[in-house]
PyMOL commands that place a pseudoatom at each C-alpha (Angstrom):
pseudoatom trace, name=CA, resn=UNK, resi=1, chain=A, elem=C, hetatm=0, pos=[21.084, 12.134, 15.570]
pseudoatom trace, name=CA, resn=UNK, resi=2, chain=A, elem=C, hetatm=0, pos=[21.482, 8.518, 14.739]
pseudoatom trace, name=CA, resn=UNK, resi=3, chain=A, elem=C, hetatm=0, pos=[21.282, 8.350, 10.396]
pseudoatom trace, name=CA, resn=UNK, resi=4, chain=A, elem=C, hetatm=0, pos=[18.532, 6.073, 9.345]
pseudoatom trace, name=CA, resn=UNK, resi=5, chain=A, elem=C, hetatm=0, pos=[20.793, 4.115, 6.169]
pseudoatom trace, name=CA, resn=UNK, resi=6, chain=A, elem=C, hetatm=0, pos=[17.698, 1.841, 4.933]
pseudoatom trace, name=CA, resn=UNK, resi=7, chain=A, elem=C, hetatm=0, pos=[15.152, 4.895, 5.007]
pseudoatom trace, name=CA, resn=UNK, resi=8, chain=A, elem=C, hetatm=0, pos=[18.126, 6.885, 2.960]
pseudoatom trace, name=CA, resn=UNK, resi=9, chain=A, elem=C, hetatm=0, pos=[18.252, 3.963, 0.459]
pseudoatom trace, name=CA, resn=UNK, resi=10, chain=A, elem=C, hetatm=0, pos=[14.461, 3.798, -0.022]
pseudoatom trace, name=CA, resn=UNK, resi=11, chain=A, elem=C, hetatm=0, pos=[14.381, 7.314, -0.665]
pseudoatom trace, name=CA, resn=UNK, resi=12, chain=A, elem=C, hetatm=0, pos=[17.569, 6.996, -3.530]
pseudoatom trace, name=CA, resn=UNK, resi=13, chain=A, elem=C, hetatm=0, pos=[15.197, 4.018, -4.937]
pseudoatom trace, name=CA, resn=UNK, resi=14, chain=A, elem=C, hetatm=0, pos=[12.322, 6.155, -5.039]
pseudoatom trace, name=CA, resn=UNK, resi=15, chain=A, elem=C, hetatm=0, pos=[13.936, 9.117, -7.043]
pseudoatom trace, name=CA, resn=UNK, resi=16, chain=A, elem=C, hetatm=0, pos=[15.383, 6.644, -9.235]
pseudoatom trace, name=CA, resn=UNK, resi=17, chain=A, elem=C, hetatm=0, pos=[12.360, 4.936, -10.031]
pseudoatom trace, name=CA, resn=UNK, resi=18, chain=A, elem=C, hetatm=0, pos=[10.774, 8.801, -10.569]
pseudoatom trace, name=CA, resn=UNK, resi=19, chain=A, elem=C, hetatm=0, pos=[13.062, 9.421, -13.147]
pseudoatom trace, name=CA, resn=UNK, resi=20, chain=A, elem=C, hetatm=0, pos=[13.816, 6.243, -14.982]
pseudoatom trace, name=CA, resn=UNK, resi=21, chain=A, elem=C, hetatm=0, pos=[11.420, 4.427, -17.002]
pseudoatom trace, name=CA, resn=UNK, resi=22, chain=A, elem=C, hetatm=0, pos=[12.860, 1.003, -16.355]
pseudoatom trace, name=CA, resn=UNK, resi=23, chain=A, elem=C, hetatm=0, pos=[14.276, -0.883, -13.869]
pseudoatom trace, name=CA, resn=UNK, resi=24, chain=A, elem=C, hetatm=0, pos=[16.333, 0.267, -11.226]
pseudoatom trace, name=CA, resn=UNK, resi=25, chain=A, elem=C, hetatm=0, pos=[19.609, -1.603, -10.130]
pseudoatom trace, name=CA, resn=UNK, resi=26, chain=A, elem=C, hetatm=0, pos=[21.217, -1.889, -6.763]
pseudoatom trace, name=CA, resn=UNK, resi=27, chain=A, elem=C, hetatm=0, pos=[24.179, -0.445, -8.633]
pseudoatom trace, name=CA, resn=UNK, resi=28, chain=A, elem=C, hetatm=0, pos=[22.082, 2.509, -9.477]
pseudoatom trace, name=CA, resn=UNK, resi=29, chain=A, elem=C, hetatm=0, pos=[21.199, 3.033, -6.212]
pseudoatom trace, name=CA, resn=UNK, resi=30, chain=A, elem=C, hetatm=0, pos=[24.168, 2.481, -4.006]
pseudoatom trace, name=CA, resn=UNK, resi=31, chain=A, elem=C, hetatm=0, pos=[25.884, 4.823, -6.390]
pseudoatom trace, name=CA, resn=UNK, resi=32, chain=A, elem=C, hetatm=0, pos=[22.873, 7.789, -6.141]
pseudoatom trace, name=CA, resn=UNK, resi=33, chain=A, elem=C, hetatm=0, pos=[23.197, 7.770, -2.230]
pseudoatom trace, name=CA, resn=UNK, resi=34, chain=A, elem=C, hetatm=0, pos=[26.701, 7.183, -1.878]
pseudoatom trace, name=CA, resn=UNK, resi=35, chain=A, elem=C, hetatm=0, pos=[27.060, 3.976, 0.015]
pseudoatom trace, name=CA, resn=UNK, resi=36, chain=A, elem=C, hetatm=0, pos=[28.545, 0.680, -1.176]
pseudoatom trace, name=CA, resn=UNK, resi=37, chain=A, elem=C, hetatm=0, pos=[26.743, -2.675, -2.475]
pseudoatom trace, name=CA, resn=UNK, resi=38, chain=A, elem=C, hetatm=0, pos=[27.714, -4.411, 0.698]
pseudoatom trace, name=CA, resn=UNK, resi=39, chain=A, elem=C, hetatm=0, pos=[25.785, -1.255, 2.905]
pseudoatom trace, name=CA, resn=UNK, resi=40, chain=A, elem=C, hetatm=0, pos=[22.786, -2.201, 0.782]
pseudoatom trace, name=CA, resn=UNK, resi=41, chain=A, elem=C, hetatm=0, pos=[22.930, -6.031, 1.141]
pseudoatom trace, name=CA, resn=UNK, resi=42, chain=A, elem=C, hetatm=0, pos=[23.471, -5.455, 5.000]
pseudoatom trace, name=CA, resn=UNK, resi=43, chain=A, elem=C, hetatm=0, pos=[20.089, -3.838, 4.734]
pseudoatom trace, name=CA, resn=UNK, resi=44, chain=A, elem=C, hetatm=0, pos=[18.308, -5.852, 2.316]
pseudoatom trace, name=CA, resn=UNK, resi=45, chain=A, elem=C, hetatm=0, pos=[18.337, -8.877, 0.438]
pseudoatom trace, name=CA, resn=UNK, resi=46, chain=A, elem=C, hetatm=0, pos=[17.514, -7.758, -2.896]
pseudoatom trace, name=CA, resn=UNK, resi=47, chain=A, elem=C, hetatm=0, pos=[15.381, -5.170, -4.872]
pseudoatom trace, name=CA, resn=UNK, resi=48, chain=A, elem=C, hetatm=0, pos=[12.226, -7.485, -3.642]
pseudoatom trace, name=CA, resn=UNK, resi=49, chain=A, elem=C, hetatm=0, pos=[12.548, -6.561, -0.212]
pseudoatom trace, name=CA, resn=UNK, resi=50, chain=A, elem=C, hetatm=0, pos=[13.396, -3.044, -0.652]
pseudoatom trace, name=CA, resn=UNK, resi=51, chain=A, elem=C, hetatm=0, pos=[10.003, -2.478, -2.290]
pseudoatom trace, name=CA, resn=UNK, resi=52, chain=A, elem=C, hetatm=0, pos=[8.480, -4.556, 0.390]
pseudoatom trace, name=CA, resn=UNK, resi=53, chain=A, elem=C, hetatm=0, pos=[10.080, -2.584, 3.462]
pseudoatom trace, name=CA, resn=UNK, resi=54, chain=A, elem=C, hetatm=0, pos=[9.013, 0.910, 1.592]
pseudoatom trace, name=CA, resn=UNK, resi=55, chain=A, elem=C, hetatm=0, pos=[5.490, -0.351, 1.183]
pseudoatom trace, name=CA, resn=UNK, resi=56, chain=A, elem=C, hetatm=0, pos=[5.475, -1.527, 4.801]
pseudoatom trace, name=CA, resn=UNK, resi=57, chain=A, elem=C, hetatm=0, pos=[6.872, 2.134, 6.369]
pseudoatom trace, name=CA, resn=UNK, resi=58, chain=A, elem=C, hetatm=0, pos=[4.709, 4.070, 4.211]
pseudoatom trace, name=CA, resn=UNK, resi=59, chain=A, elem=C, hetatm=0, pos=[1.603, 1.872, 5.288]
pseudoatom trace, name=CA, resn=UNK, resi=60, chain=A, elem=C, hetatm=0, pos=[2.736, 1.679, 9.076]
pseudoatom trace, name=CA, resn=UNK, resi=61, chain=A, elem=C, hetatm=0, pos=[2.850, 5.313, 8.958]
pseudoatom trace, name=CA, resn=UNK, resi=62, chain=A, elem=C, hetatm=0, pos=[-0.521, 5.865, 7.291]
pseudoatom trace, name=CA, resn=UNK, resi=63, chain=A, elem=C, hetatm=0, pos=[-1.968, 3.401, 10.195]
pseudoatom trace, name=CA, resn=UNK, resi=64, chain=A, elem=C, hetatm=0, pos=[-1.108, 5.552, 12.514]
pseudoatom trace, name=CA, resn=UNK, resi=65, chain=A, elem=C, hetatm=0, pos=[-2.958, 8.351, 10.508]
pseudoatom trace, name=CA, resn=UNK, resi=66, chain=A, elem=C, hetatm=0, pos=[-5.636, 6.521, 11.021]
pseudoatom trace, name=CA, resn=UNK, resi=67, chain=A, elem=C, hetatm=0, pos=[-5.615, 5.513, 13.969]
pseudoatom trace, name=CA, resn=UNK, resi=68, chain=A, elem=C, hetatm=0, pos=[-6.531, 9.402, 15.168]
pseudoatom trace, name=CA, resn=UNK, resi=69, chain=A, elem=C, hetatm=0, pos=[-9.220, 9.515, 13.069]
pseudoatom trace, name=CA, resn=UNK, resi=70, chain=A, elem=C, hetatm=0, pos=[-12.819, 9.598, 14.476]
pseudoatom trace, name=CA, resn=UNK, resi=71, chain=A, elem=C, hetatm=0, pos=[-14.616, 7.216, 12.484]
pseudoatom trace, name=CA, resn=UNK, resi=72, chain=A, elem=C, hetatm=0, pos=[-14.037, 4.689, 9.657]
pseudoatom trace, name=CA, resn=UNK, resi=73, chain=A, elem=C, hetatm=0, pos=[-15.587, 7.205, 6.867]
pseudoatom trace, name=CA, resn=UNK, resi=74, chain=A, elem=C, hetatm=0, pos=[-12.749, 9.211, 7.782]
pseudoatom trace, name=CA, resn=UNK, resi=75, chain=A, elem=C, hetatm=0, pos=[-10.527, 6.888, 7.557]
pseudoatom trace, name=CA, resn=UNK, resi=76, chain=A, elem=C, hetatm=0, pos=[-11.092, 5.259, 4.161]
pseudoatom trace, name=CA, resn=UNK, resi=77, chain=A, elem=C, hetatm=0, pos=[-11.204, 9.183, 2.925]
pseudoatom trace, name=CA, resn=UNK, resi=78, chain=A, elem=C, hetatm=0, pos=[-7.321, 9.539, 4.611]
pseudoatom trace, name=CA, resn=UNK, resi=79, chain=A, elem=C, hetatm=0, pos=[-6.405, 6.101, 2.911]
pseudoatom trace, name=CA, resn=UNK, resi=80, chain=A, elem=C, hetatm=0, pos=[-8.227, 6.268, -0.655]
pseudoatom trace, name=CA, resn=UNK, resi=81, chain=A, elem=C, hetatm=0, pos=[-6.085, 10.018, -0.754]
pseudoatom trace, name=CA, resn=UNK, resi=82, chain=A, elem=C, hetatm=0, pos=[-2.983, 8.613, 0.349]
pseudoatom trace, name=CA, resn=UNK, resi=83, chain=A, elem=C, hetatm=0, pos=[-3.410, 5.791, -2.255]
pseudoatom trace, name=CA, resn=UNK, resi=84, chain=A, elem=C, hetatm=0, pos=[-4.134, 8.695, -5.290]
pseudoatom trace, name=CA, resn=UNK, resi=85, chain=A, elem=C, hetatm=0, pos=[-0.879, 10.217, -3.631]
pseudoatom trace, name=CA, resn=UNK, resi=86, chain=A, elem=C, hetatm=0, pos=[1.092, 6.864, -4.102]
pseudoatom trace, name=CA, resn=UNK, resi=87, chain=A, elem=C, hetatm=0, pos=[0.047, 5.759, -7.331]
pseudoatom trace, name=CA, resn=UNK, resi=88, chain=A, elem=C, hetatm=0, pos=[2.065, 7.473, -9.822]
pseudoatom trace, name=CA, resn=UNK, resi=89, chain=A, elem=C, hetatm=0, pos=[4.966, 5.362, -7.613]
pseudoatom trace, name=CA, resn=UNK, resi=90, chain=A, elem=C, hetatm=0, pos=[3.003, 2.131, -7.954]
pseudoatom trace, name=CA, resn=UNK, resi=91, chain=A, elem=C, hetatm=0, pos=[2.465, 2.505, -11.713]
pseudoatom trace, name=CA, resn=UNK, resi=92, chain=A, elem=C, hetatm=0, pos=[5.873, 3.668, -11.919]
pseudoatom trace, name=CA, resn=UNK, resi=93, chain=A, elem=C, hetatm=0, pos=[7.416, 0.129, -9.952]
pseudoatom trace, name=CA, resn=UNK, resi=94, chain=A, elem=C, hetatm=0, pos=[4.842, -1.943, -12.426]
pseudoatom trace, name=CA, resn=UNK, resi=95, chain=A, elem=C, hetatm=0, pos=[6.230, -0.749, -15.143]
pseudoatom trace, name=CA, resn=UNK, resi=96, chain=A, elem=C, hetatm=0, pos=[9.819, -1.506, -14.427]
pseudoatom trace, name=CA, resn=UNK, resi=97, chain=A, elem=C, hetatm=0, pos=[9.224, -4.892, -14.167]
pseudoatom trace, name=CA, resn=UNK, resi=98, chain=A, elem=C, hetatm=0, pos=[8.656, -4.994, -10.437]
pseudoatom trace, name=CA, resn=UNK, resi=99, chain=A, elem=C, hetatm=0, pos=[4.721, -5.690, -10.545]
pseudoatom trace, name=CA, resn=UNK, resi=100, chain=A, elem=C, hetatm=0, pos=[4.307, -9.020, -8.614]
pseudoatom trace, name=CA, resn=UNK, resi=101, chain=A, elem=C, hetatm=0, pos=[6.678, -7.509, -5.683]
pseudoatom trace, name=CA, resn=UNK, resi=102, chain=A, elem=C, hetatm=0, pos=[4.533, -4.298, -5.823]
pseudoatom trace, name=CA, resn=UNK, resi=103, chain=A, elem=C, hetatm=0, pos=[1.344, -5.581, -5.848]
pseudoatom trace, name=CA, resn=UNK, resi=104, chain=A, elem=C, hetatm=0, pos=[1.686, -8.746, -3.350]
pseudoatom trace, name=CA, resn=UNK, resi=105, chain=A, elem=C, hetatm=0, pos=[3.557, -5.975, -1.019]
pseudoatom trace, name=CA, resn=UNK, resi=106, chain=A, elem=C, hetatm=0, pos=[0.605, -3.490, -1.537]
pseudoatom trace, name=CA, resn=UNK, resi=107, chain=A, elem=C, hetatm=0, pos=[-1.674, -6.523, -1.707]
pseudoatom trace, name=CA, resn=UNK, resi=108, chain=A, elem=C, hetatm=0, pos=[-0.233, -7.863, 1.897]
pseudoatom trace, name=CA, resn=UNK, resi=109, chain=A, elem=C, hetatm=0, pos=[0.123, -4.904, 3.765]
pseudoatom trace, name=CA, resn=UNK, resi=110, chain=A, elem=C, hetatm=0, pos=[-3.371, -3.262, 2.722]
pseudoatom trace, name=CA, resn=UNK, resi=111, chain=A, elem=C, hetatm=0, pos=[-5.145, -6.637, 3.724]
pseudoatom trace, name=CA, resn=UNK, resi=112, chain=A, elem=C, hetatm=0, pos=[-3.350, -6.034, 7.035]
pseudoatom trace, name=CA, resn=UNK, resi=113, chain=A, elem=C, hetatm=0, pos=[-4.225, -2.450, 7.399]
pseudoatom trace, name=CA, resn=UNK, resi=114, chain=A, elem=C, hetatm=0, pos=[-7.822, -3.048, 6.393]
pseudoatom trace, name=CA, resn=UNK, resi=115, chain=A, elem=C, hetatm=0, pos=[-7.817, -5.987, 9.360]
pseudoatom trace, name=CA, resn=UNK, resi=116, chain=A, elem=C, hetatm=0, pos=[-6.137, -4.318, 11.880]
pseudoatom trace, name=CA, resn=UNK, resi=117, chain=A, elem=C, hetatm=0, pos=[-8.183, -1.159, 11.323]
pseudoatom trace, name=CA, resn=UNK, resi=118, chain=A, elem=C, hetatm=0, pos=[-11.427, -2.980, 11.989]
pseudoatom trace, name=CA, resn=UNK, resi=119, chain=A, elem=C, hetatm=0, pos=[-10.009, -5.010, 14.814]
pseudoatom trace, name=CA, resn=UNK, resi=120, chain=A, elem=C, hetatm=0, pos=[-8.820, -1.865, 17.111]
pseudoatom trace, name=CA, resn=UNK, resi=121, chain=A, elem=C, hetatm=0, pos=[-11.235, 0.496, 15.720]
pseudoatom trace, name=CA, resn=UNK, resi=122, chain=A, elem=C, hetatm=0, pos=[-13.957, -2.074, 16.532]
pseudoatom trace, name=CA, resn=UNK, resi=123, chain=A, elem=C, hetatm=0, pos=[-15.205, -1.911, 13.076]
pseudoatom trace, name=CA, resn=UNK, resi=124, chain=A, elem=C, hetatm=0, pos=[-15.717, -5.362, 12.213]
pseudoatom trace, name=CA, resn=UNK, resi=125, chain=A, elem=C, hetatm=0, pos=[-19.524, -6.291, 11.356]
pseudoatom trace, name=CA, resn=UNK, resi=126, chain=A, elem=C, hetatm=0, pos=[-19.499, -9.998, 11.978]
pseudoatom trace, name=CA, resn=UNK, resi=127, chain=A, elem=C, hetatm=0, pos=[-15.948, -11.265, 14.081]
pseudoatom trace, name=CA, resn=UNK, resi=128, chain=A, elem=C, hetatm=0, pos=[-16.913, -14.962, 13.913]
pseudoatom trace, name=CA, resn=UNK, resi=129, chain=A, elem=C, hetatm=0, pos=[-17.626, -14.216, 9.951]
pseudoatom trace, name=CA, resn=UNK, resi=130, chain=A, elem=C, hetatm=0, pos=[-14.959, -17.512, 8.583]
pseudoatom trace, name=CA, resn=UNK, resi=131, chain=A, elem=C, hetatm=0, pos=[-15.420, -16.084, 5.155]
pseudoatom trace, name=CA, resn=UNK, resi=132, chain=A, elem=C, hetatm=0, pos=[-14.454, -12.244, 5.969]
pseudoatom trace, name=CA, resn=UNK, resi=133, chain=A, elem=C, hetatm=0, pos=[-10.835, -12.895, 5.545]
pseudoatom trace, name=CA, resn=UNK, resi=134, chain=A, elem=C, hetatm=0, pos=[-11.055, -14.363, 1.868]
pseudoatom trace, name=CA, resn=UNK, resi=135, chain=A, elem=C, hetatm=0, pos=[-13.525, -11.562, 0.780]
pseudoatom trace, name=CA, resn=UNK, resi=136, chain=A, elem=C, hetatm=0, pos=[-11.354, -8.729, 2.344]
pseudoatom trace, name=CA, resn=UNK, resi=137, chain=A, elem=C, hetatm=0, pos=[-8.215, -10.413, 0.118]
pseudoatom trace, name=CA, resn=UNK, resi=138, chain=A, elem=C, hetatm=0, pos=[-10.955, -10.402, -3.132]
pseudoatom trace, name=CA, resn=UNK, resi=139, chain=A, elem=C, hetatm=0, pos=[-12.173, -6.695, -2.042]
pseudoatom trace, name=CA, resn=UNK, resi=140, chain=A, elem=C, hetatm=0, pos=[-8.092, -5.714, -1.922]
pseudoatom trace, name=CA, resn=UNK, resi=141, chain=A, elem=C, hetatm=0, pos=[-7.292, -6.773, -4.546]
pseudoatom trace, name=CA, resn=UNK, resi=142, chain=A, elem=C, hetatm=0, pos=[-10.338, -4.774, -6.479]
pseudoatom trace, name=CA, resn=UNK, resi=143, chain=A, elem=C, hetatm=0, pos=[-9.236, -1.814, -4.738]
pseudoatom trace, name=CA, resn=UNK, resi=144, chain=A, elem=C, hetatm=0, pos=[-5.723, -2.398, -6.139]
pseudoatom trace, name=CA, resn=UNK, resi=145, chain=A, elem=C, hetatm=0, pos=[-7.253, -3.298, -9.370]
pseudoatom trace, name=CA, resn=UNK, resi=146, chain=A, elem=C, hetatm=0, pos=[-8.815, -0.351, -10.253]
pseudoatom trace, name=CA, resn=UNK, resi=147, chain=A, elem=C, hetatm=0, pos=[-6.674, 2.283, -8.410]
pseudoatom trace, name=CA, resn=UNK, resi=148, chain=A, elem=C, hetatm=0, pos=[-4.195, 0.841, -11.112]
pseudoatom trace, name=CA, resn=UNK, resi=149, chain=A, elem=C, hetatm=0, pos=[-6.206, 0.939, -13.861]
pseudoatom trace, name=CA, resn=UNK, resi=150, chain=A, elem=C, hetatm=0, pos=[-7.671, 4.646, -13.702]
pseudoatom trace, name=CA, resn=UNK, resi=151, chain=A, elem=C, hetatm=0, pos=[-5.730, 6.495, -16.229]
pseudoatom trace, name=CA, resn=UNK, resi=152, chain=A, elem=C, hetatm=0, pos=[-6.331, 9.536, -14.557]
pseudoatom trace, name=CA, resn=UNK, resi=153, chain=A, elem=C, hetatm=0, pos=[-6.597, 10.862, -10.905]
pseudoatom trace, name=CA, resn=UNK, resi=154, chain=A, elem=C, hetatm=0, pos=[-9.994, 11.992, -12.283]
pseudoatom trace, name=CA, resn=UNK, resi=155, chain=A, elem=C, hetatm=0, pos=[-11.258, 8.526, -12.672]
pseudoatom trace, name=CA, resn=UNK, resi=156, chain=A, elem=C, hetatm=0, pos=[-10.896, 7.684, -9.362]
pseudoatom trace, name=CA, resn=UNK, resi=157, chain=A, elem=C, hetatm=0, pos=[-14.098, 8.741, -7.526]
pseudoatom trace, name=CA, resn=UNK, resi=158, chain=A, elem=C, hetatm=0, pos=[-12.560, 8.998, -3.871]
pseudoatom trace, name=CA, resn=UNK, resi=159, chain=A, elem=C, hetatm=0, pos=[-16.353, 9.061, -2.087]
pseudoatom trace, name=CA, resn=UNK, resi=160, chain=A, elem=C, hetatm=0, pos=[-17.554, 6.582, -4.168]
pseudoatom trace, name=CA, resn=UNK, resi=161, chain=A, elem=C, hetatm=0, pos=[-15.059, 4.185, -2.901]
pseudoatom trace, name=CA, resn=UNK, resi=162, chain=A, elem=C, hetatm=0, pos=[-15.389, 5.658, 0.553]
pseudoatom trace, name=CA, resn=UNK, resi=163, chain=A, elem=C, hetatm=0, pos=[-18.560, 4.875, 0.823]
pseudoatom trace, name=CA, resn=UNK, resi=164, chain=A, elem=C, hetatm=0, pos=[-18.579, 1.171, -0.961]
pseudoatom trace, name=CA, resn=UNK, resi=165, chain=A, elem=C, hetatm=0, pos=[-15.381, 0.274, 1.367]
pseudoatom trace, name=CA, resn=UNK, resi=166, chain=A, elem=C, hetatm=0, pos=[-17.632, 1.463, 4.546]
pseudoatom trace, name=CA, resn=UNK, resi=167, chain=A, elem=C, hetatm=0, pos=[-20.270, -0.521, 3.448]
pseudoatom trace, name=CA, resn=UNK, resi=168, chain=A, elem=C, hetatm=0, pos=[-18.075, -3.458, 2.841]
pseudoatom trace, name=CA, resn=UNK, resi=169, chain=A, elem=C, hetatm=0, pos=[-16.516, -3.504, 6.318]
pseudoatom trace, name=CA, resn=UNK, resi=170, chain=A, elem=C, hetatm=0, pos=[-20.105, -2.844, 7.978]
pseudoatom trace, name=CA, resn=UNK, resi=171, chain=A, elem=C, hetatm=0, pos=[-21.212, -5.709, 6.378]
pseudoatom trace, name=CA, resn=UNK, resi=172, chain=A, elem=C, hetatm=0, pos=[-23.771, -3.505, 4.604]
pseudoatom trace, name=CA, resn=UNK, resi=173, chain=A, elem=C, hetatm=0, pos=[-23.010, -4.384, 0.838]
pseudoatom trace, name=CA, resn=UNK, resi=174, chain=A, elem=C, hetatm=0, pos=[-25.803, -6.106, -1.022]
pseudoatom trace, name=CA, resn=UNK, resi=175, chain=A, elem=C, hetatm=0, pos=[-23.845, -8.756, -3.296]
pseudoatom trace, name=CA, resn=UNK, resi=176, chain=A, elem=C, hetatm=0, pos=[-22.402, -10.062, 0.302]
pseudoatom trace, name=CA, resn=UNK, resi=177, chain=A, elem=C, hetatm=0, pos=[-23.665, -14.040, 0.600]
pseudoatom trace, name=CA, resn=UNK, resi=178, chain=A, elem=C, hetatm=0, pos=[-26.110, -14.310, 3.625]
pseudoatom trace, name=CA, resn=UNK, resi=179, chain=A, elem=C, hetatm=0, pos=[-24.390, -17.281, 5.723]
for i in range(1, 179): cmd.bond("trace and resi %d" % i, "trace and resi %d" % (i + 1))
show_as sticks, trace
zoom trace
């Protein structure tokens, strides 16, 4: 069986960045999984697109989650959990100094998953809505915004946000501007 190199880097970063309260280097990492610097440049550019690629994976495979799922209330429960489930990583990256990577990844890639979810689900309220795509950015970048913010996993009331995202992408929220 063919060794996957850049999901066995990803995984050195991420126990790294679990035990280490600062920044992780590519030193660090090369060095916890036993490969050279050159392996790791091969693979990726810089720390940057390390975070971005281990975003992306854990999103794509999350998408695909969802994808099985029977309806969109099921769906935002699968993703609000798997966020919970991710944060202590996201806080963790944040607070070694890689916040803009972090959250423009997270930002990016939850924008896309929220889009392509109502696309091939069939979800979307209003297709020909031209302001959809700047209020989904706004609306994930709340999401991010307050799953960061909630000291505890406590504070994070997993239907409530269920049901305000399904009423978001069903075009069913009240503050929504009537075109």
């Amino acid at each position: 069986m063919p060794v996957d190199t850049k999901e066995i880097i990803i995984q050195s970063f991420r126990e790294l960045l679990e035990k280490k309260d600062g920044r992780v280097t590519i030193m660090e990492i090369v060095k916890h999984c036993n490969l050279n610097r050159k392996t790791f440049y091969y693979h990726f550019s810089d720390i940057t697109d390390l975070v971005d690629v281990m975003v992306g994976r854990d999103m794509d495979a999350l998408f695909h989650e969802c994808m099985q799922a029977e309806d969109l209330r099921e769906v935002l429960s699968l993703f609000f959990s798997f966020l919970l489930k991710y944060r202590p990583q996201i806080k963790k990256a944040i607070a070694a100094g890689y916040y803009p990577s972090t959250i423009g990844a997270l930002g990016q890639t939850l924008q896309g998953f929220f889009m392509g979810l109502v696309e091939k689900k069939g979800w979307l309220y209003d297709p020909q809505k031209t302001d959809f795509d700047i209020t989904l950015h706004c609306y994930t970048y709340a999401i991010l915004g307050e799953l960061i913010k909630a000291d505890k996993e406590s504070e994070v009331n997993i239907e409530k946000a269920v049901d305000e995202s399904y009423r978001f992408l069903t075009g069913q929220l009240d503050f929504l501007p009537k075109c």
